[in-house]
Backbone atoms as SQL, in Angstrom:
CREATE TABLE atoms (id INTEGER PRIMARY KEY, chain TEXT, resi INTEGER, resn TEXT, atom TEXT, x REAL, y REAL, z REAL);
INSERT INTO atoms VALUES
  (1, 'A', 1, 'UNK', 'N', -102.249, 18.397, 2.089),
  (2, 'A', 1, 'UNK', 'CA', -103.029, 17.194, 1.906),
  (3, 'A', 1, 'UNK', 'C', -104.495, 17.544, 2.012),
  (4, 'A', 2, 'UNK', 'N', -105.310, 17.144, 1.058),
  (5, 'A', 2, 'UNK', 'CA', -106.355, 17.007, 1.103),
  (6, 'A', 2, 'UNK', 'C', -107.602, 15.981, 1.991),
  (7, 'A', 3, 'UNK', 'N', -108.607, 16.276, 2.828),
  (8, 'A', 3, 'UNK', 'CA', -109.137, 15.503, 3.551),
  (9, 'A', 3, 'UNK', 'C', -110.179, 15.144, 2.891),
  (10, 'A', 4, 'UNK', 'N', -110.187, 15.735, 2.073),
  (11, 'A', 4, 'UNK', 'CA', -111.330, 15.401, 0.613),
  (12, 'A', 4, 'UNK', 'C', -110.833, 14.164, -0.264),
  (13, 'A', 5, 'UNK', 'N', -109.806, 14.327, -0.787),
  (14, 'A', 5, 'UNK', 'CA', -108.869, 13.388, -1.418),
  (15, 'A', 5, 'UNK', 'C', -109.047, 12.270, -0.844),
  (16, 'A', 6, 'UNK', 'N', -108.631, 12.026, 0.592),
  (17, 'A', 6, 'UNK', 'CA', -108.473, 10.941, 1.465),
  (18, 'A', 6, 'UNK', 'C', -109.823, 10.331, 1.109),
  (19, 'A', 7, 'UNK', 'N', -110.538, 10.967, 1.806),
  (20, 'A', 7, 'UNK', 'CA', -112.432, 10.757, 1.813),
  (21, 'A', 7, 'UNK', 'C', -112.173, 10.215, 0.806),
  (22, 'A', 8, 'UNK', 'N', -112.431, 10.668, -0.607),
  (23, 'A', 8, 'UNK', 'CA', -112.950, 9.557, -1.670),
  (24, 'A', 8, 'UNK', 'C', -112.315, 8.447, -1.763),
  (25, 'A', 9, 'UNK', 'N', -110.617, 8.544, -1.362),
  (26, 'A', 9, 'UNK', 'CA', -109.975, 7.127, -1.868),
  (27, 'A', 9, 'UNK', 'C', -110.388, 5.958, -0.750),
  (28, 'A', 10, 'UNK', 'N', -110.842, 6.230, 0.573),
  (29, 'A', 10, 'UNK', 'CA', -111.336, 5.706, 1.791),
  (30, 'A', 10, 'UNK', 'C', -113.148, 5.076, 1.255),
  (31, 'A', 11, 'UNK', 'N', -113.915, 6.210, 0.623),
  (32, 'A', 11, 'UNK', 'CA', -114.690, 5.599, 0.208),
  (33, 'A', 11, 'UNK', 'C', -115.099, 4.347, -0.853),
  (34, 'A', 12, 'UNK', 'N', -113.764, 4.947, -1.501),
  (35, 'A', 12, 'UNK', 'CA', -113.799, 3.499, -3.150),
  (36, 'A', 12, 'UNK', 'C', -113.791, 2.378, -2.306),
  (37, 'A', 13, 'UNK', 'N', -112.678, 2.411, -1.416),
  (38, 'A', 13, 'UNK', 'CA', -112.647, 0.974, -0.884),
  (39, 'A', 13, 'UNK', 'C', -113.864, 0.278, 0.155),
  (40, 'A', 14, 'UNK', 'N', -114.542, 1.064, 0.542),
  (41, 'A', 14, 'UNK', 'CA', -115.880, 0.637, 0.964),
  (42, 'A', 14, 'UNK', 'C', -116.659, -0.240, -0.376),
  (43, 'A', 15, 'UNK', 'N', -116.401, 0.047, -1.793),
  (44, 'A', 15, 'UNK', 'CA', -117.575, -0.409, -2.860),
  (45, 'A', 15, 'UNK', 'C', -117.505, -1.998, -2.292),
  (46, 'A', 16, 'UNK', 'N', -118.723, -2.258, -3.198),
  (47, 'A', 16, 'UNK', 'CA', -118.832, -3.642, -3.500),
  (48, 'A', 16, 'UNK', 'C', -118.048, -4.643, -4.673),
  (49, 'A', 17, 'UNK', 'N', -118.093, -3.876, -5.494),
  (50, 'A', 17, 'UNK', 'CA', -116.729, -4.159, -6.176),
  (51, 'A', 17, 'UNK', 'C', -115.467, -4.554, -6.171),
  (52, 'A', 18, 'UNK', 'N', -115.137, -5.439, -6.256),
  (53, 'A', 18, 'UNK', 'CA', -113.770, -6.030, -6.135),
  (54, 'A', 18, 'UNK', 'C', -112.343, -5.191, -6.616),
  (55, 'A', 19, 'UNK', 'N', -113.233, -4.662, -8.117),
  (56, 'A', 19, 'UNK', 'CA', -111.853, -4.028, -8.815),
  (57, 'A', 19, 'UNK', 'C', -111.855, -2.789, -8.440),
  (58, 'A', 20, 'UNK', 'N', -113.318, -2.401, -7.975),
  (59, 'A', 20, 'UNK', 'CA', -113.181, -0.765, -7.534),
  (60, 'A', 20, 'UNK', 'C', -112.490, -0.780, -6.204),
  (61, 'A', 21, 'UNK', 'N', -112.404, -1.769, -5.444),
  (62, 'A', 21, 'UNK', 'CA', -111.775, -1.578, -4.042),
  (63, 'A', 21, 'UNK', 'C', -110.174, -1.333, -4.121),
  (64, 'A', 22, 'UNK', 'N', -110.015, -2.724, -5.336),
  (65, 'A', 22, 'UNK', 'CA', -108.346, -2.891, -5.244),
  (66, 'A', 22, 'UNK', 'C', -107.713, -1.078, -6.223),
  (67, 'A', 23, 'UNK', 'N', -108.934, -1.041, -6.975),
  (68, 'A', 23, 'UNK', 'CA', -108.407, 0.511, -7.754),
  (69, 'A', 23, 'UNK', 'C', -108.218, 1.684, -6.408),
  (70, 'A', 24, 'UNK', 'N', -109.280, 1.977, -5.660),
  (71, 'A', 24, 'UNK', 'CA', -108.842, 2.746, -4.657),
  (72, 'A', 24, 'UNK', 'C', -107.417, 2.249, -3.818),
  (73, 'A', 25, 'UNK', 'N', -107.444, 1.115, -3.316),
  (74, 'A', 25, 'UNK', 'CA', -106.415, 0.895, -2.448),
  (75, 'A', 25, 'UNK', 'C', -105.314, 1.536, -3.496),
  (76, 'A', 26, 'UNK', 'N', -105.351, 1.040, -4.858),
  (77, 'A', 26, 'UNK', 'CA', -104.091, 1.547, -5.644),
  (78, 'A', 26, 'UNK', 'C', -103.847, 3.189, -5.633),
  (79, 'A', 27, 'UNK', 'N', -105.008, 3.736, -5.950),
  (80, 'A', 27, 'UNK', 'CA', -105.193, 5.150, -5.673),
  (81, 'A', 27, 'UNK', 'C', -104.506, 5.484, -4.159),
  (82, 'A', 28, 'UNK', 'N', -105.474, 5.411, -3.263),
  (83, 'A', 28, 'UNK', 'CA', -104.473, 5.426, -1.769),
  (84, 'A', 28, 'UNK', 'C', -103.245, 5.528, -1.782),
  (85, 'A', 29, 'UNK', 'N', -102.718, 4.412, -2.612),
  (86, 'A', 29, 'UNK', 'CA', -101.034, 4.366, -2.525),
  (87, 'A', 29, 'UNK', 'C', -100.450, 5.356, -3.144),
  (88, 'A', 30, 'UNK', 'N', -100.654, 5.579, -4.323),
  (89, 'A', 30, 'UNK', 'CA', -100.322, 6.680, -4.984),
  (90, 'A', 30, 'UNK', 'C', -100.276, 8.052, -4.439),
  (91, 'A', 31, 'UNK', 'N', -101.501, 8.472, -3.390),
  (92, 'A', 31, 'UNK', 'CA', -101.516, 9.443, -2.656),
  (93, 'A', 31, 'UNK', 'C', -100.583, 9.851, -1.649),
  (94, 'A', 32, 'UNK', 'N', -101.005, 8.591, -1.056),
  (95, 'A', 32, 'UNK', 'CA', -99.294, 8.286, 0.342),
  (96, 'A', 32, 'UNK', 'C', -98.490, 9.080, -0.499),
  (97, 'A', 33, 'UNK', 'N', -97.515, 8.548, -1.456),
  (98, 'A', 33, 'UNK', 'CA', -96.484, 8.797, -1.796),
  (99, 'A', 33, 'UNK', 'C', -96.332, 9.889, -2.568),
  (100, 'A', 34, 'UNK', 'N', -97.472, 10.642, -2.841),
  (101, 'A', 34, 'UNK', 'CA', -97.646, 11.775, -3.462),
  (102, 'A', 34, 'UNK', 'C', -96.997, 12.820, -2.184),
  (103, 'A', 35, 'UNK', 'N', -97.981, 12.209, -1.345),
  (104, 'A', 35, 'UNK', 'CA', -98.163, 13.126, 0.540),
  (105, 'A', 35, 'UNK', 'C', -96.670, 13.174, 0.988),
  (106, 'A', 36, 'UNK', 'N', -95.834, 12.222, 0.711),
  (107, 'A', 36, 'UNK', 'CA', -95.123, 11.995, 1.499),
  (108, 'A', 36, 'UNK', 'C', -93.628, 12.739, 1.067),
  (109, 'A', 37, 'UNK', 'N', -93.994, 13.112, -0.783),
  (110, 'A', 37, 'UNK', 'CA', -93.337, 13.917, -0.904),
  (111, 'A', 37, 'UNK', 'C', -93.330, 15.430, -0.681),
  (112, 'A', 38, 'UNK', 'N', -94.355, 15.783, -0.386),
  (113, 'A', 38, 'UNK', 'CA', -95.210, 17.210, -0.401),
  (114, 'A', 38, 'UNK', 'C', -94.690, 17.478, 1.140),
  (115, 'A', 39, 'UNK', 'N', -95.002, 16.815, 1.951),
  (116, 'A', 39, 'UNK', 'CA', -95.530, 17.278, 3.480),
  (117, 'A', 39, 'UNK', 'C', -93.835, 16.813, 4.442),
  (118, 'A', 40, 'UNK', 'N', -93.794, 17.681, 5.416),
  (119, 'A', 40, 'UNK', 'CA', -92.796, 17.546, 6.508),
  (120, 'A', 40, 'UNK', 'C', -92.640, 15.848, 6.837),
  (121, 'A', 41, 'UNK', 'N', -91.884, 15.653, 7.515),
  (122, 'A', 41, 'UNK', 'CA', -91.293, 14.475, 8.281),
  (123, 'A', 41, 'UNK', 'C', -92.587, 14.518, 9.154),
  (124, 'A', 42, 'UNK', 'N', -92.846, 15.557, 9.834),
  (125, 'A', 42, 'UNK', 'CA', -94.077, 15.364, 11.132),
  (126, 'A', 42, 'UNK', 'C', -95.135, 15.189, 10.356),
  (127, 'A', 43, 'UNK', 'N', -95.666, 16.362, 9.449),
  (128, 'A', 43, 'UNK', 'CA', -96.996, 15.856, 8.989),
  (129, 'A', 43, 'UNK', 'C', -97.359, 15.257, 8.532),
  (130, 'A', 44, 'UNK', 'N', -96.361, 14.227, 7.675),
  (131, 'A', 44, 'UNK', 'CA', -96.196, 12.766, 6.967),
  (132, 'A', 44, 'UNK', 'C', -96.822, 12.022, 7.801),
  (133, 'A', 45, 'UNK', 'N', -96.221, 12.173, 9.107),
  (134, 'A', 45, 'UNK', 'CA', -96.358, 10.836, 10.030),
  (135, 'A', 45, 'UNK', 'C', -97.656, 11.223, 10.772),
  (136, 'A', 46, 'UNK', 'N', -98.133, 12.358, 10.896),
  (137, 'A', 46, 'UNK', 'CA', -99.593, 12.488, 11.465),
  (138, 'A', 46, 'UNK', 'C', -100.463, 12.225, 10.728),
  (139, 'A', 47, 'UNK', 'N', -99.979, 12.315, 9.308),
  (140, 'A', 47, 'UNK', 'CA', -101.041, 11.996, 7.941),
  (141, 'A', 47, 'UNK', 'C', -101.365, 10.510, 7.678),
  (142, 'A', 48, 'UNK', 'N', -100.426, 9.605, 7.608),
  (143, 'A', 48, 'UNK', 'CA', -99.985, 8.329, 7.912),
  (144, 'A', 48, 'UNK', 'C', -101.428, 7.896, 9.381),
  (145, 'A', 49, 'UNK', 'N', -101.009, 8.454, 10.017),
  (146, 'A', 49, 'UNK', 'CA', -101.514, 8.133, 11.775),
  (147, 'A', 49, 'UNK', 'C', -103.146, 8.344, 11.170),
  (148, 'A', 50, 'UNK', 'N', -103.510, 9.534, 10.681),
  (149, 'A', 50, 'UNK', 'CA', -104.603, 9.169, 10.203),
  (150, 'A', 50, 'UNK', 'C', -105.519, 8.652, 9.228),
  (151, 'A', 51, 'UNK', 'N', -104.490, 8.052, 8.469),
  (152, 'A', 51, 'UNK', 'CA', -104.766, 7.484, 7.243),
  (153, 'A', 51, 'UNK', 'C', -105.167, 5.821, 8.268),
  (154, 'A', 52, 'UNK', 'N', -104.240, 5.490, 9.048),
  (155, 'A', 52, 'UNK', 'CA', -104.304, 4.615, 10.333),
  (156, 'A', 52, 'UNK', 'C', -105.469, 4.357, 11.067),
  (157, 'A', 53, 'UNK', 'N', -106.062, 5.530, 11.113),
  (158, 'A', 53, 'UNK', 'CA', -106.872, 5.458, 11.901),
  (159, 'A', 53, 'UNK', 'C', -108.274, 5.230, 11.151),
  (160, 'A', 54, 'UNK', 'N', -108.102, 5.750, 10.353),
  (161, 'A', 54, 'UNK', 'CA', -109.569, 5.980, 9.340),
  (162, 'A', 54, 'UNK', 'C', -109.774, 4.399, 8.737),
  (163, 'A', 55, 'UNK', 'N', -108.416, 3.420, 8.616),
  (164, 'A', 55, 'UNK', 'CA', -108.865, 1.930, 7.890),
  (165, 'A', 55, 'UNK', 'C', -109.137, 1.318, 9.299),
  (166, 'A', 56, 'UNK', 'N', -108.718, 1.524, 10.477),
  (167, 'A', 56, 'UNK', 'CA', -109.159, 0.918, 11.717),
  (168, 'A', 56, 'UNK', 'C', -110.526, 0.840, 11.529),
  (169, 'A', 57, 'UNK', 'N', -110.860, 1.950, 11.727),
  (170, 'A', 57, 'UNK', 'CA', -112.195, 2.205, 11.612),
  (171, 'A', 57, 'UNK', 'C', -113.365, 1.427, 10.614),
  (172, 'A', 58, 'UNK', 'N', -112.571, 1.377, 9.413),
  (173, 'A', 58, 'UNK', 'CA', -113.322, 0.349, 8.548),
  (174, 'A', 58, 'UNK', 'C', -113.510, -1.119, 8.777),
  (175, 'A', 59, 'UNK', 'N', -112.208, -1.364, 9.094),
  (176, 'A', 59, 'UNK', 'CA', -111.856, -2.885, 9.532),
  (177, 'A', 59, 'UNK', 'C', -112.638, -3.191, 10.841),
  (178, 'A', 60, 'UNK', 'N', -113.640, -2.367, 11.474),
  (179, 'A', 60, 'UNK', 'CA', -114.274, -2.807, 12.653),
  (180, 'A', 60, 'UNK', 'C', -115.689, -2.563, 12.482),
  (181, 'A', 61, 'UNK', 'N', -116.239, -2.368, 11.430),
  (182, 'A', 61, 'UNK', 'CA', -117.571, -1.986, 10.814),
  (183, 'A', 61, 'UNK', 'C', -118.326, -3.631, 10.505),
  (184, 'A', 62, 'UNK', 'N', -119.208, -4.127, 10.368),
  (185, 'A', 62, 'UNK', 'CA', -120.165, -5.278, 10.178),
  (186, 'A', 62, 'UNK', 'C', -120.051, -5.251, 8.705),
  (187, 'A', 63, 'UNK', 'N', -120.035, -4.051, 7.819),
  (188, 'A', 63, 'UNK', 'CA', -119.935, -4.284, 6.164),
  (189, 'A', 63, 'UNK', 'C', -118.873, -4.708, 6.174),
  (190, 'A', 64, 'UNK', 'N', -119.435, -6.343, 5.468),
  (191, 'A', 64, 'UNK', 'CA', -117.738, -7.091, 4.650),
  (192, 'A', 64, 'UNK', 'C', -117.205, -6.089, 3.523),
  (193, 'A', 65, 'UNK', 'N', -117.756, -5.296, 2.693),
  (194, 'A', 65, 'UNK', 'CA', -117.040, -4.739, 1.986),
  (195, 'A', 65, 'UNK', 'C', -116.070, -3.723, 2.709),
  (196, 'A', 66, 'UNK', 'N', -116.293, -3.098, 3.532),
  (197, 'A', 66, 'UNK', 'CA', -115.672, -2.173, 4.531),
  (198, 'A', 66, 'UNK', 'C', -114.173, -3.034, 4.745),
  (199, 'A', 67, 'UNK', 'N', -114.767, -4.112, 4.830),
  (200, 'A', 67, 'UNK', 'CA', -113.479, -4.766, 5.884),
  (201, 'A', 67, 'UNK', 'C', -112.381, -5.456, 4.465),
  (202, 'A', 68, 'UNK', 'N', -113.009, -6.208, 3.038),
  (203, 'A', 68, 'UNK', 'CA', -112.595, -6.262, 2.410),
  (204, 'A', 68, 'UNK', 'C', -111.473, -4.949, 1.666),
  (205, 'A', 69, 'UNK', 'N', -111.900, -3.811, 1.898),
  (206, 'A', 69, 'UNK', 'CA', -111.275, -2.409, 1.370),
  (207, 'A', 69, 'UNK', 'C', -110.477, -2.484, 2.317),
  (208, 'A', 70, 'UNK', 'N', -110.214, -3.033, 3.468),
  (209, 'A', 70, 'UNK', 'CA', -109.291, -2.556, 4.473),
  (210, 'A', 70, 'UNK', 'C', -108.027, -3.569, 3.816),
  (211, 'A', 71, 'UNK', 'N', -108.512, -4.650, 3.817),
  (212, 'A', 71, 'UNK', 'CA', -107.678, -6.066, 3.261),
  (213, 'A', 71, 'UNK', 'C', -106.891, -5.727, 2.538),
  (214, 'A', 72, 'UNK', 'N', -107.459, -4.639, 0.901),
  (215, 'A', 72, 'UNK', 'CA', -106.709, -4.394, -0.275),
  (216, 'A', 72, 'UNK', 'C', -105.667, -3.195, 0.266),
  (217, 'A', 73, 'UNK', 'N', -106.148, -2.832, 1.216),
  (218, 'A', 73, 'UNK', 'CA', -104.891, -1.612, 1.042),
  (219, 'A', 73, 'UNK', 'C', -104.053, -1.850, 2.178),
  (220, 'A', 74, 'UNK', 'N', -104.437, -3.549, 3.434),
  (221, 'A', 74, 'UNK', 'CA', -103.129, -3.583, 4.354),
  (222, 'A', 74, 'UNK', 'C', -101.922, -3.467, 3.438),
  (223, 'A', 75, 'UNK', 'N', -101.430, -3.747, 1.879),
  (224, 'A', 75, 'UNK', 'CA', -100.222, -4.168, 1.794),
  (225, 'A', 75, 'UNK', 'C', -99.614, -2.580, 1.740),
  (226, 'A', 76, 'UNK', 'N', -100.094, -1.356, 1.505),
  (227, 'A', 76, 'UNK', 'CA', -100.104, -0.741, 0.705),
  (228, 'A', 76, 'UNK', 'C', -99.937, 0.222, 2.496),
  (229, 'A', 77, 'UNK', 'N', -100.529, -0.080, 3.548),
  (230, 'A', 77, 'UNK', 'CA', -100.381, 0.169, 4.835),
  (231, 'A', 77, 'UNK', 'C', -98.916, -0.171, 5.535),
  (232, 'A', 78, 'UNK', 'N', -98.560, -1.577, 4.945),
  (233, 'A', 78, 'UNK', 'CA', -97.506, -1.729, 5.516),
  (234, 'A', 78, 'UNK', 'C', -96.153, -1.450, 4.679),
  (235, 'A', 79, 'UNK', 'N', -96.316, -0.398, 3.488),
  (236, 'A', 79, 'UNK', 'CA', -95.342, -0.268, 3.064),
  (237, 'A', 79, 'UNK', 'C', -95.724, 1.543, 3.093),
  (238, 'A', 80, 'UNK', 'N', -96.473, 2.177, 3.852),
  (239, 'A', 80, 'UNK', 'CA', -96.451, 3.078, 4.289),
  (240, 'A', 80, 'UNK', 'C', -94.839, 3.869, 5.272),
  (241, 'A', 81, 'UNK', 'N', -94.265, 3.008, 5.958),
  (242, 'A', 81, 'UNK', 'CA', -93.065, 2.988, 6.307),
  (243, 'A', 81, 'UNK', 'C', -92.351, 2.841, 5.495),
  (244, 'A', 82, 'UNK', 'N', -92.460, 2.134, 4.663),
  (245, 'A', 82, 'UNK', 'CA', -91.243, 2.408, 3.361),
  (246, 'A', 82, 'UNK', 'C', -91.149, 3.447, 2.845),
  (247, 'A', 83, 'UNK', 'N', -92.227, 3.357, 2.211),
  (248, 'A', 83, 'UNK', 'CA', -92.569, 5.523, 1.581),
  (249, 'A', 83, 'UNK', 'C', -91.718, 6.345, 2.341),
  (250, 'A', 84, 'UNK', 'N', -91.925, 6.003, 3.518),
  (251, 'A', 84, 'UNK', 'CA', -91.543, 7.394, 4.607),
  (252, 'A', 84, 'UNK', 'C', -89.655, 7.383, 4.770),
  (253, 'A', 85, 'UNK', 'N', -89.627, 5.960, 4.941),
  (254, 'A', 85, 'UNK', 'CA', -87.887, 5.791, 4.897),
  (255, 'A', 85, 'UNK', 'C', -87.383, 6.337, 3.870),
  (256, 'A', 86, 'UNK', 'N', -88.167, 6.017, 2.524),
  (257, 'A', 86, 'UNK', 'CA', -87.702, 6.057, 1.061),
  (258, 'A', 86, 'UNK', 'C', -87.216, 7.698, 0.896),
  (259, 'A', 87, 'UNK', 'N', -88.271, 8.505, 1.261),
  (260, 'A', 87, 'UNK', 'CA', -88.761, 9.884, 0.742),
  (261, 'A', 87, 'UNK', 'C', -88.121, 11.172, 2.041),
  (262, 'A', 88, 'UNK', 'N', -87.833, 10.601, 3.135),
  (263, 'A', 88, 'UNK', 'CA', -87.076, 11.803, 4.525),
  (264, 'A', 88, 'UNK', 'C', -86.036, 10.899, 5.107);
C-alpha cells in the first residue's frame, strides 16, 4: 500500500468541490478494495485503522470542506468491514 496513494485520495476530499470530494471518496473506495485484496488479514486491518484515523482527523478540523470529505466517504467507511468480510 501506498501512503502516497492514500495522501492524494485523503486530499481530494478536502476540495471545495462537491464532485471532486464525492470522486475521491469514490477513489478511496476503490483503493480499500484494491488494499484489501493485495495485503494480509493484519495489514488490511492496520491499513483500515489508518485510513480511520486519518478521516478522524479531518472530521475534527474547522474546514467545512474537510468535514464535508469526511461525510462522502462515511458510507464507503462503513462498508470498509464488508470489503474485509468479503475478501479474507
Amino acid at each position: 500500500m501506498s501512503n502516497a496513494i492514500l495522501k492524494d485520495h485523503l486530499q481530494g476530499l478536502r476540495s471545495k468541490n462537491e464532485a471532486s470530494r464525492i470522486a475521491a471518496a469514490v477513489k478511496l473506495k476503490n483503493y480499500v478494495e484494491k488494499t484489501s485484496r493485495e495485503q494480509s488479514k493484519e495489514n488490511f486491518a492496520m491499513f483500515v485503522e489508518d485510513v480511520n484515523v486519518k478521516l478522524a482527523e479531518l472530521i475534527n478540523t474547522r474546514d467545512i470542506n474537510d468535514r464535508m470529505g469526511v461525510i462522502s466517504a462515511i458510507g464507503i467507511s462503513n462498508s470498509f468491514s464488508n470489503i474485509y468480510r468479503k475478501t479474507h
